[in-house]
N, C-alpha and C positions, 0 to 999 in steps of 0.2 A: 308566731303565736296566733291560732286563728279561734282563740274562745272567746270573742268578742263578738259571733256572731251564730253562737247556735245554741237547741236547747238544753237549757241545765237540766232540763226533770229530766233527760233521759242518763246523762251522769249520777244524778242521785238515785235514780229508780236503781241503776245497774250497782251502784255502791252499798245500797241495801240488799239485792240479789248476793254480793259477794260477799256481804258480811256476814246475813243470814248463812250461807253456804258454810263459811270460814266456823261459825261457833260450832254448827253443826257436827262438823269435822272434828273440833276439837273439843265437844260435848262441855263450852261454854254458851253462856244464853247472850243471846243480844235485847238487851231489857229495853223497854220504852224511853228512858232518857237517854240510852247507847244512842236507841236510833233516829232519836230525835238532834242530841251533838251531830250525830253522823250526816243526817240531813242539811243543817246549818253549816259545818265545814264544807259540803260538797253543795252548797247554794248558789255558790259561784264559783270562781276559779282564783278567787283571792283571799290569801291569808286572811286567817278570823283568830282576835283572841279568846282567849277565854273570856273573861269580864265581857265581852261583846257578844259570846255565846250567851253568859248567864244573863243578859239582860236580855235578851231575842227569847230565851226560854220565860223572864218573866213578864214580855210581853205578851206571852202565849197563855199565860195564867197560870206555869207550872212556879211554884214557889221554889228555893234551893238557894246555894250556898257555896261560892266556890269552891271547897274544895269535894262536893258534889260531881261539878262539871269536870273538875282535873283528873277525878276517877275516872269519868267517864274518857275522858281523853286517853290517860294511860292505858285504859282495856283498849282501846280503838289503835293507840300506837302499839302495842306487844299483838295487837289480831292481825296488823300490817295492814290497815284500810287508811288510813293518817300518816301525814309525815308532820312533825315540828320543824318550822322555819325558823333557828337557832336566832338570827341576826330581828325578826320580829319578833320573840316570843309568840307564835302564832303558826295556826296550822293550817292543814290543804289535804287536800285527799289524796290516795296512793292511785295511782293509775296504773299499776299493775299489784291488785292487793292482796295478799299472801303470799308473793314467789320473794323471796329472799333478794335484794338487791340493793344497790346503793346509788343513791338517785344523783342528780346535780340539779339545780331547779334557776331557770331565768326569770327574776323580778324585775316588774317593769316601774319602773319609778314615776312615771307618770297615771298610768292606771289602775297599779297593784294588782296586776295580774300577774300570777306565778304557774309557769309550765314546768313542766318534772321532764324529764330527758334521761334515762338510765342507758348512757353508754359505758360498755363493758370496758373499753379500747381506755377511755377516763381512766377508770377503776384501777385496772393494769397498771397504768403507767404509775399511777398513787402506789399501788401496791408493791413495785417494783422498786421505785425510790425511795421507800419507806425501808423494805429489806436492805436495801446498798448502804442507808443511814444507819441500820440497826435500830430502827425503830420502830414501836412494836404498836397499834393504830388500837383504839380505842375504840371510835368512833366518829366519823366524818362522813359530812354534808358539805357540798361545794353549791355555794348561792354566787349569781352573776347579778349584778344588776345593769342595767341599761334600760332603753325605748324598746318596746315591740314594734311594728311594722305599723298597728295603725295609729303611733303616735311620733314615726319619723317625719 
């Protein structure tokens, strides 16, 4: 996990390119407070709650209301620019946003840095032991937690 050492604005700048692009496509709008949540998820590389978002918005001056923000969040997860980190209630940006996937994401316990990792070979093998179960997947998210490298 090497995001402890480089810049976020080019993550964010590129998350607003993608988002913009993504409403585009789907002749939804990315409104001022989309891309302002959008911003603040993608400020770092560590899970942000909502409550944490609405207060970074009203320390910005914009007044609001959680379930404001949570809209905002559900358009951001259904446009694929956001993932929900199930075991935080908390979210992280999609690092690959709009292609269809299903991520696994390493939390680091010590700095709360979250990396997305979308291996296919994962997915498979989930997908394949699920059918041998008969069992029919809903939806899953695989979070690891451990140390990233610069807190071994």
């Amino acid at each position: 996990m090497t995001v402890h050492s480089h810049d976020h604005q080019l993550c964010v700048d590129e998350a607003i390119r993608s988002a913009t692009r993504l409403c585009q496509e789907r002749g939804s709008r990315l409104t001022d407070l989309r891309k302002q949540v959008l911003q603040l998820v993608w400020s770092s590389h560590k899970p942000i709650g909502a409550y944490d978002i609405l207060k970074s918005l009203q320390n910005q001056g914009r007044s609001g209301a959680p379930p404001t923000v949570y809209r905002a969040l559900d358009f951001l997860l259904e446009l694929g620019v956001v993932h929900r980190i199930s075991s935080m209630n908390a979210y992280v940006g999609c690092t690959e946003p709009g292609l269809p996937h299903i991520s696994q994401f390493f939390l680091c316990i010590a700095c709360g840095v979250a990396a997305e990792l979308n291996n296919q070979s994962v997915n498979d093998s989930i997908e394949i032991t699920a059918t041998e179960m008969g069992f029919k997947i809903q939806d899953h998210t695989i979070e690891v937690s451990g140390l990233c490298s610069a807190y071994q």
